[in-house]
VOBA-1610 file (N, C-alpha, C; in pm, whole numbers, padded with zeros to 5 digits, always signed):
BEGIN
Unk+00084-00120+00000Unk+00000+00000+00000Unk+00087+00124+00000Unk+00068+00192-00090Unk+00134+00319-00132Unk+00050+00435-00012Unk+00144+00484+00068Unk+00099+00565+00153Unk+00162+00731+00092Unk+00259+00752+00048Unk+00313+00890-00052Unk+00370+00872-00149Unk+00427+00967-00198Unk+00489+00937-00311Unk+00611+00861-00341Unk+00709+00849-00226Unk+00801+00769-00194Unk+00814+00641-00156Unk+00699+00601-00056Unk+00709+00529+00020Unk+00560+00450+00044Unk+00601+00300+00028Unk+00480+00190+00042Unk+00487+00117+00149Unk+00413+00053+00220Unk+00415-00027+00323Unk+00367-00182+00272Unk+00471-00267+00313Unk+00479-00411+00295Unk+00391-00447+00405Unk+00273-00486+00435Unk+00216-00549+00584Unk+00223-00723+00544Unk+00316-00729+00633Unk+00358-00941+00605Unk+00282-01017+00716Unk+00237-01086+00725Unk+00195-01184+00801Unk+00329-01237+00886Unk+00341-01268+00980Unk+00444-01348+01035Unk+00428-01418+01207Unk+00512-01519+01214Unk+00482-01602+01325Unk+00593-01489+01410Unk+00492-01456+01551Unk+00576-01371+01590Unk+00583-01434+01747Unk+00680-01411+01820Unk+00696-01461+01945Unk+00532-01533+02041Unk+00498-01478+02062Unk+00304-01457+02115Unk+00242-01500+02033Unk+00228-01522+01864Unk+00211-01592+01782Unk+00172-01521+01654Unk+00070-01521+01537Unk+00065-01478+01422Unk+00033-01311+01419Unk+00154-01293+01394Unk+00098-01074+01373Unk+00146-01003+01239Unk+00168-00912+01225Unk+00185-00840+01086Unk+00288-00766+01121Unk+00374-00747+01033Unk+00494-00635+01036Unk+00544-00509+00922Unk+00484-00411+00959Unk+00475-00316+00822Unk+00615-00246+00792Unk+00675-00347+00710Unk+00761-00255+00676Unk+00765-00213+00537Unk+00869-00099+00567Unk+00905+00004+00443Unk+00955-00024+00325Unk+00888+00049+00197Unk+01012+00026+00094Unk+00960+00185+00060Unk+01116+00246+00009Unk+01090+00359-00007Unk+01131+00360-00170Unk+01089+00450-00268Unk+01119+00432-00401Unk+01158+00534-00478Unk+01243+00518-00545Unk+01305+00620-00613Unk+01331+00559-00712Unk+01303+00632-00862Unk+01303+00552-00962Unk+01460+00594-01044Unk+01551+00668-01036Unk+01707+00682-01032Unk+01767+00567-00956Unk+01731+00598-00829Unk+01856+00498-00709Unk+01801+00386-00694Unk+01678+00337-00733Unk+01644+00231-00709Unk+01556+00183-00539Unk+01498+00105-00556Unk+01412+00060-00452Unk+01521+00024-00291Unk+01465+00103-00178Unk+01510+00041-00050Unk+01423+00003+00031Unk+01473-00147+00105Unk+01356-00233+00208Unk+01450-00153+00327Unk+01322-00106+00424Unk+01386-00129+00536Unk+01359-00259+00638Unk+01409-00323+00664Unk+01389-00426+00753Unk+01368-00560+00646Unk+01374-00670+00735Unk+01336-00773+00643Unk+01214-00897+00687Unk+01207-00829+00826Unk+01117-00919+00883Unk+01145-01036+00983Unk+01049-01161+01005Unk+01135-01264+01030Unk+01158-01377+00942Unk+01260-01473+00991Unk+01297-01576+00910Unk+01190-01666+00781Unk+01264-01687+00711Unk+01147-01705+00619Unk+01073-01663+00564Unk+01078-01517+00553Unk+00999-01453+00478Unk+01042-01409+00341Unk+01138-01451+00310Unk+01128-01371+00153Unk+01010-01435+00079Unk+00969-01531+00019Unk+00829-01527-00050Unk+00772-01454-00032Unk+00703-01424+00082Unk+00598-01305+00125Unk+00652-01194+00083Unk+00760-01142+00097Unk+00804-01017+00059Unk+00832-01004-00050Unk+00889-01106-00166Unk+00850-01107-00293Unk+00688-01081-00332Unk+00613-01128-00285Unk+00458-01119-00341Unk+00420-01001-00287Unk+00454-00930-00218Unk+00396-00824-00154Unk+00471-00662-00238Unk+00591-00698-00268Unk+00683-00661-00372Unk+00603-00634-00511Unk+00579-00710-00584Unk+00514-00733-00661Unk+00376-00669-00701Unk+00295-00686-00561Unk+00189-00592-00541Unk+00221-00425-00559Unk+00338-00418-00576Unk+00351-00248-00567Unk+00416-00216-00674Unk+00443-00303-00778Unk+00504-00335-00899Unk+00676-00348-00907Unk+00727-00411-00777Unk+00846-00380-00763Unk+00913-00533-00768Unk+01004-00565-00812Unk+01069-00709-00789Unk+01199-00702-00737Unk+01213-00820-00668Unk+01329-00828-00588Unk+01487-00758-00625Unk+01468-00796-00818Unk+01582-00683-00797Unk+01576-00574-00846Unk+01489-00527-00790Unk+01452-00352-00798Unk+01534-00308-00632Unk+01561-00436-00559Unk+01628-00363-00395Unk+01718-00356-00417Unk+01773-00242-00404Unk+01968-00190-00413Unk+02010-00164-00265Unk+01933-00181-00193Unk+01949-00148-00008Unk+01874-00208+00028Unk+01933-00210+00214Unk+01850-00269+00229Unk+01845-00252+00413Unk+01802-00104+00452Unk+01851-00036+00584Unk+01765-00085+00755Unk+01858-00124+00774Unk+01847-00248+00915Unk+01801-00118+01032Unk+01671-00078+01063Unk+01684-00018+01195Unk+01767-00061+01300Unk+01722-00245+01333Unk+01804-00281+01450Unk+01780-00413+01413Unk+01880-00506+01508Unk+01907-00595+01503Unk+01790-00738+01550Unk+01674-00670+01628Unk+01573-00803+01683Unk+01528-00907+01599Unk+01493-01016+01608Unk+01491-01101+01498Unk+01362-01045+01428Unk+01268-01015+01427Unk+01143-00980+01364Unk+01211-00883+01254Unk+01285-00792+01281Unk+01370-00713+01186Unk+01470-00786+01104Unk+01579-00882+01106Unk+01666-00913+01020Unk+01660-01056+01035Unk+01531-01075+01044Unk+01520-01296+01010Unk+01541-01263+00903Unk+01472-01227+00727Unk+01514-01255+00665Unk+01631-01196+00582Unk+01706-01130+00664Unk+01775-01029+00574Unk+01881-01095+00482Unk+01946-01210+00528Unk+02041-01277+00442Unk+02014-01315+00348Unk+01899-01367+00293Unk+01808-01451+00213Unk+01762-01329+00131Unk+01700-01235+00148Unk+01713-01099+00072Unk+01800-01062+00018Unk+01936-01066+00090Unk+02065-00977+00017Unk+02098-01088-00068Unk+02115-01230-00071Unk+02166-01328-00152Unk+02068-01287-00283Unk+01932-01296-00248Unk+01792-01308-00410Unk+01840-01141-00463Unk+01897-01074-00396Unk+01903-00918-00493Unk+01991-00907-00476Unk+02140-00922-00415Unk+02244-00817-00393Unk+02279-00693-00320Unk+02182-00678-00266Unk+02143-00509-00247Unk+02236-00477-00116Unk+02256-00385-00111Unk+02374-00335+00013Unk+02301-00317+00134Unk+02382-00331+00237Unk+02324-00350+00390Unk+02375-00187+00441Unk+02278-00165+00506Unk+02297+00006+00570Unk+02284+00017+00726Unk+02290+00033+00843Unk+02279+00022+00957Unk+02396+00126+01020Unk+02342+00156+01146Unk+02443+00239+01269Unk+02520+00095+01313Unk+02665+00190+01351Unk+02753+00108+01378Unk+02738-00011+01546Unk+02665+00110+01623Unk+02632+00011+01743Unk+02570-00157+01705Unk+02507-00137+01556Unk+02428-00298+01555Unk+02527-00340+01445Unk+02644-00321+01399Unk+02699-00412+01393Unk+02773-00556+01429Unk+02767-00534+01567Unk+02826-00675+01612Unk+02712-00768+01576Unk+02585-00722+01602Unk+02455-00808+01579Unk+02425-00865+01433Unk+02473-00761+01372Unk+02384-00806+01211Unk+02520-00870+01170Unk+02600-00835+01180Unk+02744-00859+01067Unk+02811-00979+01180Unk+02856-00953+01280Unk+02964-01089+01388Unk+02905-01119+01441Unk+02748-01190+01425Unk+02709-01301+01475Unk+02673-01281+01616Unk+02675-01154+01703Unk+02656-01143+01847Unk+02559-01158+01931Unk+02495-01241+02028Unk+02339-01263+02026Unk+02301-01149+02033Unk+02182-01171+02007Unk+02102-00965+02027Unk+02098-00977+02173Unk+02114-00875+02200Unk+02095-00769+02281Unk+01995-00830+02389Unk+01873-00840+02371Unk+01791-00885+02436Unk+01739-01017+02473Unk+01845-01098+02381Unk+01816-01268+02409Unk+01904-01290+02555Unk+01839-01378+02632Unk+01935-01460+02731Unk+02002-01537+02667Unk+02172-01572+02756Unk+02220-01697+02719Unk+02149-01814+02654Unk+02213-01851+02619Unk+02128-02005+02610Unk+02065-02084+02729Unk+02164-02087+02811Unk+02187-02153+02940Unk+02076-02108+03021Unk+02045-01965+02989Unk+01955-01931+03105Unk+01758-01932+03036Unk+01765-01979+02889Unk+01637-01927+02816Unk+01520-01992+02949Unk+01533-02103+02975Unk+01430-02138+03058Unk+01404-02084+03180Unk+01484-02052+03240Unk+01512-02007+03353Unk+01411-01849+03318Unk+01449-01762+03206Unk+01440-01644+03186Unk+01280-01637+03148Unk+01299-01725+03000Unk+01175-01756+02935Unk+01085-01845+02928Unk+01050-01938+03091Unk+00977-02038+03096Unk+00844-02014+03117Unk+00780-01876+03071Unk+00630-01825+03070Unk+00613-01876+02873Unk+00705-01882+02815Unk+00657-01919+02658Unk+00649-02077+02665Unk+00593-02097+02592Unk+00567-02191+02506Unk+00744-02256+02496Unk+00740-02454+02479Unk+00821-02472+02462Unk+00923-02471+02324Unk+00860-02509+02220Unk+00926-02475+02112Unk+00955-02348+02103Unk+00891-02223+02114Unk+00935-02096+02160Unk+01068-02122+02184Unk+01069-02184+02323Unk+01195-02167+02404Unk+01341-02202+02357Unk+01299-02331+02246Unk+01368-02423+02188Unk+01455-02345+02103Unk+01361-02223+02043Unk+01412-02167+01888Unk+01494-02081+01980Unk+01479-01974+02081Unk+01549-01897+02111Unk+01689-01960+02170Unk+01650-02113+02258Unk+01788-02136+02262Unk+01907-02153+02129Unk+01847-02180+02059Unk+01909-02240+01921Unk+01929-02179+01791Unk+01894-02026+01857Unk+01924-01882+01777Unk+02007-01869+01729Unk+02088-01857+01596Unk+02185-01847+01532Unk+02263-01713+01512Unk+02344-01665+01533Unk+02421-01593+01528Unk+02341-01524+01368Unk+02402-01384+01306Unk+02336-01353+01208Unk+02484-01292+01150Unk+02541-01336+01066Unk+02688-01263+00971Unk+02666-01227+00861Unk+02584-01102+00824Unk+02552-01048+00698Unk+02647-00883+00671Unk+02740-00890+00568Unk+02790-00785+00606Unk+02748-00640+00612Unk+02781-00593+00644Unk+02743-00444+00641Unk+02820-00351+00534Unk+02749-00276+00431Unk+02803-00224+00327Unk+02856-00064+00362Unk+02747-00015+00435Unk+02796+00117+00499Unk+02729+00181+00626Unk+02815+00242+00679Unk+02809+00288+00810Unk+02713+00400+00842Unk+02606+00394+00876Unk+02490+00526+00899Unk+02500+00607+01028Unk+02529+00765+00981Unk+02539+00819+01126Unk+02438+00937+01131Unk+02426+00925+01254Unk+02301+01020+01292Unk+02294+01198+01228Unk+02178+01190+01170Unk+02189+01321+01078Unk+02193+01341+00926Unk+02257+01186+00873Unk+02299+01226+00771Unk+02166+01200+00665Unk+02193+01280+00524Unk+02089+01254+00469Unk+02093+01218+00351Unk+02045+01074+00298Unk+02076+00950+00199Unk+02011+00995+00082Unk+02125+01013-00042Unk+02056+01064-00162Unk+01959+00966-00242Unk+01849+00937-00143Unk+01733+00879-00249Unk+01610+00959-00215Unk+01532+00924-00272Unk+01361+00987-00247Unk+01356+01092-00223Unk+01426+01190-00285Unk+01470+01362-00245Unk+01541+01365-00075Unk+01605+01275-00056Unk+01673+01314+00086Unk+01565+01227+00176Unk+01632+01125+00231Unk+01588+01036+00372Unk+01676+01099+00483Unk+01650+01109+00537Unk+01727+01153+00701Unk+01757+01040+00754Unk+01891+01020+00857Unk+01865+00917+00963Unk+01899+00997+01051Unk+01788+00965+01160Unk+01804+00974+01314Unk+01822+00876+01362Unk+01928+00877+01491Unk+01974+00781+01568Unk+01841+00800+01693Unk+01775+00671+01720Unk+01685+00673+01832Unk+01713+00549+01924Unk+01799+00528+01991Unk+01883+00421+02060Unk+01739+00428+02169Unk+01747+00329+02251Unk+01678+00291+02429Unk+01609+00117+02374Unk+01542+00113+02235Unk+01458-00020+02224Unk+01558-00116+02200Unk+01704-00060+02125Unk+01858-00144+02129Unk+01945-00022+02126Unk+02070-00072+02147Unk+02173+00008+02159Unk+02225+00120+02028Unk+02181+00058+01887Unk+02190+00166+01755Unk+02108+00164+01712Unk+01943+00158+01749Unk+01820+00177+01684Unk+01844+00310+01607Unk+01785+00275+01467Unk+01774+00417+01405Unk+01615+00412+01365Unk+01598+00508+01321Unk+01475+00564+01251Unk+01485+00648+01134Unk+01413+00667+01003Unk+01401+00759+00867Unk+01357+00827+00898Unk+01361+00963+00822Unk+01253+01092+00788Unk+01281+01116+00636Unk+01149+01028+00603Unk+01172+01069+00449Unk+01131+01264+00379Unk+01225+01289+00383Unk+01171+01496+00378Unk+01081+01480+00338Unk+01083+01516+00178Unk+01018+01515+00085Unk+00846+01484+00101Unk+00792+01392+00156Unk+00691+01303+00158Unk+00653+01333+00354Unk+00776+01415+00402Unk+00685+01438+00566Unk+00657+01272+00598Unk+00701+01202+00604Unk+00682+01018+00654Unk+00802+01009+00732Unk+00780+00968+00840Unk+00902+00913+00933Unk+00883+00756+00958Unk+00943+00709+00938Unk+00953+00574+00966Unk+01040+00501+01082Unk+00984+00503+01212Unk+00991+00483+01369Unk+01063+00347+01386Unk+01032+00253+01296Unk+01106+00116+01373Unk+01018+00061+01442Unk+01103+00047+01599Unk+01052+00016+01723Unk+01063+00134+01799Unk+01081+00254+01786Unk+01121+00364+01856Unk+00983+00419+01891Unk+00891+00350+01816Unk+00691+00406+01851Unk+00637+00293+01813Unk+00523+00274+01881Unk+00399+00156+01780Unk+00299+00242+01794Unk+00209+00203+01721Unk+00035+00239+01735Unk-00012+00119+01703Unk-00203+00219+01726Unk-00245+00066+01698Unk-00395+00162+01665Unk-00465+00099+01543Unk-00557+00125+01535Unk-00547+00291+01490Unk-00455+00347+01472Unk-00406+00486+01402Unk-00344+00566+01497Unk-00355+00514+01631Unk-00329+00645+01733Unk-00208+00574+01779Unk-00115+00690+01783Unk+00047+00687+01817Unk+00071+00633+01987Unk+00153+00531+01981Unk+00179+00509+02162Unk+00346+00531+02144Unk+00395+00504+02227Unk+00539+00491+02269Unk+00627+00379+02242Unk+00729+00349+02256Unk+00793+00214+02229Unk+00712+00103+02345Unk+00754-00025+02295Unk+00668-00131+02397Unk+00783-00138+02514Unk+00718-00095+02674Unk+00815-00086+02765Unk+00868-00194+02791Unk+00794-00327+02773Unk+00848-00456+02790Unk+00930-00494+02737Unk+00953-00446+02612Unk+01034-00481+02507Unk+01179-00346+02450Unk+01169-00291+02547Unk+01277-00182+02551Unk+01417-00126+02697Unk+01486-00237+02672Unk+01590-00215+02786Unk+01566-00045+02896Unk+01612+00018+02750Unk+01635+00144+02844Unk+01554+00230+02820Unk+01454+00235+02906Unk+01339+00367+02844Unk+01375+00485+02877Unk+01474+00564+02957Unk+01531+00633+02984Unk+01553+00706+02860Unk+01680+00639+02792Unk+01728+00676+02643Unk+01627+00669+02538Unk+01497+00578+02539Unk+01418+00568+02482Unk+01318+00706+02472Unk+01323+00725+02560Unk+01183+00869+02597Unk+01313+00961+02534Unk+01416+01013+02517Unk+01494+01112+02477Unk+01527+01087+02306Unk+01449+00985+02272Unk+01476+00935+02136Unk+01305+01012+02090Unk+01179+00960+02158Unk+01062+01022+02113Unk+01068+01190+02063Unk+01117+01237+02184Unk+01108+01370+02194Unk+01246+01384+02103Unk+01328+01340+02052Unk+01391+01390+01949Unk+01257+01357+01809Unk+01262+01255+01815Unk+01144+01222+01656Unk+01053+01334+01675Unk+00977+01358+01791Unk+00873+01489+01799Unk+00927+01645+01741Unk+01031+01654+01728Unk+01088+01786+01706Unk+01101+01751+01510Unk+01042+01645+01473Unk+01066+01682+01302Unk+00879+01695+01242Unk+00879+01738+01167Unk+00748+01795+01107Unk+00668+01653+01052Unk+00686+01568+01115Unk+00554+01454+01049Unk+00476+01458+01004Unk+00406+01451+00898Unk+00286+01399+00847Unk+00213+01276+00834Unk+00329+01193+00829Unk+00283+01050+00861Unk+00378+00956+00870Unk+00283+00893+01046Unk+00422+00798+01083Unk+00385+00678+01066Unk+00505+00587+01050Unk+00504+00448+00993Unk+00579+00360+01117Unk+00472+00271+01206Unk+00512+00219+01305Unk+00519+00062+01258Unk+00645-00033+01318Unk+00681-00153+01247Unk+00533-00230+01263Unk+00511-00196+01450Unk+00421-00257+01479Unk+00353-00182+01534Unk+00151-00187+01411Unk+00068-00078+01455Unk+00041-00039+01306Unk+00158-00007+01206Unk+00125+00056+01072Unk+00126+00208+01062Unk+00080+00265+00965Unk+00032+00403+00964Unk-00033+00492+01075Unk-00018+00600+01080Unk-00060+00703+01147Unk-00067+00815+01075Unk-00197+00873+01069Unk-00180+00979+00939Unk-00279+01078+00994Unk-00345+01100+01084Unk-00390+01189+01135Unk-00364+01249+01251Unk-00350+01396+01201Unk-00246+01480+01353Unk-00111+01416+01380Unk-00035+01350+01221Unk+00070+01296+01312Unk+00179+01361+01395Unk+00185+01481+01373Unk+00271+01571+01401Unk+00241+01601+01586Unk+00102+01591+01571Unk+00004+01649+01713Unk+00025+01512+01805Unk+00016+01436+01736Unk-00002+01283+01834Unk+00150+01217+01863Unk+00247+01303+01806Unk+00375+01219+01860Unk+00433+01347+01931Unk+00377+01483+01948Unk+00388+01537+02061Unk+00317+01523+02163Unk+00230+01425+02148Unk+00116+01455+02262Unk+00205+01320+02351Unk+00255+01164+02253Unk+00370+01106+02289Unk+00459+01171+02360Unk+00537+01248+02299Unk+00671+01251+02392Unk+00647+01345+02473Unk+00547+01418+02524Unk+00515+01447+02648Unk+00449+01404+02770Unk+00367+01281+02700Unk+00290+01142+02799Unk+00417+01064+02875Unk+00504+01052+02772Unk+00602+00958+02781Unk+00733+01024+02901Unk+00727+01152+02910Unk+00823+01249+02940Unk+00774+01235+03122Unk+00642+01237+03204Unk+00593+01192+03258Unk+00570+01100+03279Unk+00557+00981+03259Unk+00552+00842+03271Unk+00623+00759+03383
//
């Protein structure tokens, strides 16, 4: 679904920890530089993202990028399997390199040793997969730093919004007023919430990441999980990072 002129939203089906949910991610388009995915989802998904691809008239090797907010598996299950079917270059902040590129467990997995101990409220195969989580060695083509702004789609911005992992980033596509949050916000049902506190180490750094995203002119935000937000987005992710600022 084509939400501006730049930028479409992939909504994939996927088996997600808690069980079957959707994950909207980005492809932003530029018909010079060529098509960029952000994220890839989880494991196993390239079919889906081919067919969903397709739906927007785009094919796999229309991706010349392919920009990693962060490292959680819902974000880069399929990213290897993507870069092998297109080629397309890997983009990410340097903090999630140990994760995406040397194999480092994420961030938020327990040892192995301890998954039961940690995670014995899931389900056992759950438990099984996280013990038996594979390292992820996809390289990284170039280094993204906070501020800079990527010559596609008339200028993407990256902001660095660290607290949900240690180099979470987030887009601001100018041109088109679309920011694209990651995990740095969800909504649900159109109205903007905050990152999921359960699912965010440091909300500290997290709430100083909102109220940075609140200071750019939104028109419409694109949450991984939740989708679109297109009314008052500008109004509703200040009305965020001041809920959140209190909290």
């Amino acid at each position: 679904m084509k939400i501006s002129e730049h930028v479409s939203v992939l909504a994939l089906e996927a088996n997600l920890m808690m069980g079957r949910g959707v994950l909207n991610v980005a492809l932003i388009h530029d018909p010079v530089h060529g098509a960029t995915l952000v994220d890839t989802g989880t494991p196993n998904l390239l079919p889906t993202i081919e067919a969903a691809l397709q739906q927007e008239g785009v094919q796999l090797s229309d991706i010349k990028r392919v920009i990693v907010t962060h490292h959680d598996l819902d974000h880069i299950g399929s990213l290897e399997a993507v870069v092998k079917a297109t080629g397309a270059e890997v983009l990410t902040s340097e903090l999630e390199i140990p994760y995406v590129q040397e194999g480092k467990r994420a961030q938020k997995m327990p040892p192995a040793d301890k998954v039961d101990e940690v995670m014995g409220h899931l389900p056992e195969p759950v438990r099984e997969m996280v013990k038996n989580m594979p390292g992820v060695h996809v390289k990284v083509d170039r280094v993204l730093q906070d501020g800079e702004v990527l010559d596609i789609a008339g200028g993407v911005r990256v902001v660095f919004t660290p607290g949900h992992t240690v180099g979470h980033l987030s887009l601001y596509v100018e041109q088109d007023g679309v920011l694209i949050s990651g995990d740095a916000l969800t909504s649900a049902d159109g109205e903007l919430k905050g990152p999921s506190a359960q699912n965010t180490p440091d909300m500290p750094e997290a709430i100083k990441s909102v109220q940075k995203l609140a200071q750019l002119p939104a028109q419409k935000v694109l949450t991984y999980h939740g989708g679109v937000v297109d009314q008052d987005a500008a109004l509703q992710l200040n009305r965020v990072a001041a809920v959140i600022e209190t909290a």
